[in-house]
Every structure is written in C-alpha cells, then in structure tokens.
C-alpha positions in Angstrom: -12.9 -10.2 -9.6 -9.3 -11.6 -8.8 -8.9 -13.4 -5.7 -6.5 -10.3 -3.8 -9.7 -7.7 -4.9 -12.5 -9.9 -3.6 -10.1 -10.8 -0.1 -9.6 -7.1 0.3 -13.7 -6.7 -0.1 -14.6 -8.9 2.4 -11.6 -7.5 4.6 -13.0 -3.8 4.5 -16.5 -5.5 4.6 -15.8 -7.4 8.2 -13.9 -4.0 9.5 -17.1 -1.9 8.8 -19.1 -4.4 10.6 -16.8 -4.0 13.7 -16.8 -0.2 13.2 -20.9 -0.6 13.2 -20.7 -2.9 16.2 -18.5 -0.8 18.7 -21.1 2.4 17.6 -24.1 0.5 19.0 -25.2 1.1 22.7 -25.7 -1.3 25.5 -29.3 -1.0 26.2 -29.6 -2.1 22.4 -28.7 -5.8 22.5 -31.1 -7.1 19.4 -29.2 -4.6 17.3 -25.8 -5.9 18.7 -26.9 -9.5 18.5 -27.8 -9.4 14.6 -24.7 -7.0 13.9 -22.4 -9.5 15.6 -24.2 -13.2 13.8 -23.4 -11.3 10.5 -20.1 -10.6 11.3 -19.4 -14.2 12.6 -20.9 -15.2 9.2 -18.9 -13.0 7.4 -15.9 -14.1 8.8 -16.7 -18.0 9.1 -17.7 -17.8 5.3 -14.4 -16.1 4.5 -12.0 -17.8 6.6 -13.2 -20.8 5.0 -13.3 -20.1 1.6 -9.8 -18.3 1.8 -8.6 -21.6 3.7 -9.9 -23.9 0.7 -8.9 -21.7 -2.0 -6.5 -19.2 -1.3 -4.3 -20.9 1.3 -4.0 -24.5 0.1 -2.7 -23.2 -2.9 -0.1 -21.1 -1.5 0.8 -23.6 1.2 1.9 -25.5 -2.0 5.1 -23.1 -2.2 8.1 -23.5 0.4 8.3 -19.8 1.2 4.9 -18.4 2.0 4.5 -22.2 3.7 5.2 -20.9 7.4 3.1 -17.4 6.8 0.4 -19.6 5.6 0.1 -22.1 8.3 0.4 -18.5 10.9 -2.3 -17.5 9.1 -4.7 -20.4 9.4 -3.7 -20.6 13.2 -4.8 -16.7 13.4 -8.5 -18.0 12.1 -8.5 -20.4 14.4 -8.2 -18.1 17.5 -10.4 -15.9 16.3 -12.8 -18.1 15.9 -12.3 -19.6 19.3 -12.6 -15.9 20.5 -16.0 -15.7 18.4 -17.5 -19.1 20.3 -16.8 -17.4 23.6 -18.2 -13.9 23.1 -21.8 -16.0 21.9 -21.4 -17.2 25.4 -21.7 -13.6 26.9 -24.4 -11.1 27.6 -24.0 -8.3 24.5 -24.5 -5.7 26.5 -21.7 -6.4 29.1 -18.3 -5.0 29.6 -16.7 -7.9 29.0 -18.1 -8.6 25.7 -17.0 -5.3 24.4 -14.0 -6.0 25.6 -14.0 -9.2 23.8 -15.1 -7.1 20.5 -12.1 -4.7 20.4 -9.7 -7.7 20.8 -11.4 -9.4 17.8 -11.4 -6.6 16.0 -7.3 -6.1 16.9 -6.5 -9.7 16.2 -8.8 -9.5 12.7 -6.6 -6.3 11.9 -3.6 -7.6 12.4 -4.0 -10.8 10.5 -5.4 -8.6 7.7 -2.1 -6.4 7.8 -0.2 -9.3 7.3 -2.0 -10.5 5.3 -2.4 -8.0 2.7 1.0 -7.0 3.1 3.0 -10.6 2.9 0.7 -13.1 1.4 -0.5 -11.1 -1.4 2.2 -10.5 -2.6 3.8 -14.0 -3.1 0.2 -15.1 -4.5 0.5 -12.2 -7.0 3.8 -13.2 -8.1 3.0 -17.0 -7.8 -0.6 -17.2 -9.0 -0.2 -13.6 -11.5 -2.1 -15.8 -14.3 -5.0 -17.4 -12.1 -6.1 -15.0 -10.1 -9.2 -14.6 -11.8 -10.1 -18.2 -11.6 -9.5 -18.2 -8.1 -11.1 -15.2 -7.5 -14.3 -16.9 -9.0 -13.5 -19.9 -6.9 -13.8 -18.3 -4.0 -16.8 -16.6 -4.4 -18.5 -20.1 -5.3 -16.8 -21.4 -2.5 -18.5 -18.7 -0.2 -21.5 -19.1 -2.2 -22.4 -22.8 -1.0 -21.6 -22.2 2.2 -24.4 -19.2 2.6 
C-alpha cells in the first residue's frame, strides 16, 4: 500500500475511534477508558511513523518545508491534549469536552493534511510511494 492510501487508513481509522468514543455513556468508563488507550495508540503510533517517514522526507523540499514543520507542531498539541485528558475522570464533562476538541484539532490537521501535503508528496515522491508506504507500516510495526 502507498504511503497517501495507508495515511488516509489510519486517518479514517482514528476518526471512527472518536465517533465510537463520543457514542459511549458516562456511567460506562471501562468501555471509555479502553476506547480512548487505543486511540492514543493509534495516534502515537501514527504520528510517529508519519514524523520518521513521511515528513522528514518532505521537509527535505523548500516548499512543503513550512506545512511540514505546522504539521509536526499540530502532533505535538495533540498529544499534549492527550496527556491531560489521562489526567481526567472519563466520565466527566470536562473530558468530553476535551474529546470533541481532540477530535476537531485531529480533523483539521487531517484536512490539511490530505488536502496540501499529499499532494506535494505525490508529485515529489510519485515513484516511491510504495516503498514508503511499506516503511511506514514497519515503522508502526516496531513500535506496537
């Protein structure tokens, strides 16, 4: 699978698992617990992965430099955002709170994602995505 097919995967994978979380109910916080340590795994395997692979290769070319580096810094606050909501009680408010604004800060760096960086990989990397599609499954692989 190329690297855009297998990004786009895990992208719809992640959103499902947000979609799955805001259906569950309060007075089931096991439920929302294990829902919520896949999807930090999911995304903490991903953002990873796509940081290794995927973005140190495109932060190799001047013009998707800048979306790259906005990109990485997105990961970083969602992760930070992540952190925090382990700190909170599942079946507060707050924490679902906390979930919707994930889930809006994960969609909107997917938008632009998909919409901007795909589109300079494809036209920079048109004849190894493939092998960096495989890369980045390996990559996700050790980190399991």
């Amino acid at each position: 699978m190329n690297i855009l097919d297998a990004l786009r995967e895990d992208h719809r994978k992640v959103i499902d698992l947000f979609t799955a979380l805001e259906d569950t109910e309060a007075d089931d916080a096991d439920k929302r617990r294990r829902l919520f340590a896949t999807l930090k795994d999911e995304l903490t395997r991903h953002t990873q992965a796509e940081e290794q692979v995927f973005y140190s290769q495109l932060k190799k070319h001047e013009r998707a430099r800048d979306d790259t580096e906005e990109a990485i810094e997105e990961h970083h606050e969602v992760e930070q955002l992540l952190q925090r909501m382990e700190e909170m009680d599942v079946a507060s408010e707050e924490w679902m709170e906390s979930l919707g604004e994930c889930r809006e800060m994960v969609e909107h760096h997917v938008e632009e994602e998909e919409g901007r960086l795909f589109g300079e990989a494809d036209e920079f990397f048109h004849d190894r995505l493939d092998r960096l599609g495989e890369q980045f499954e390996e990559q996700k692989g050790r980190m399991a």
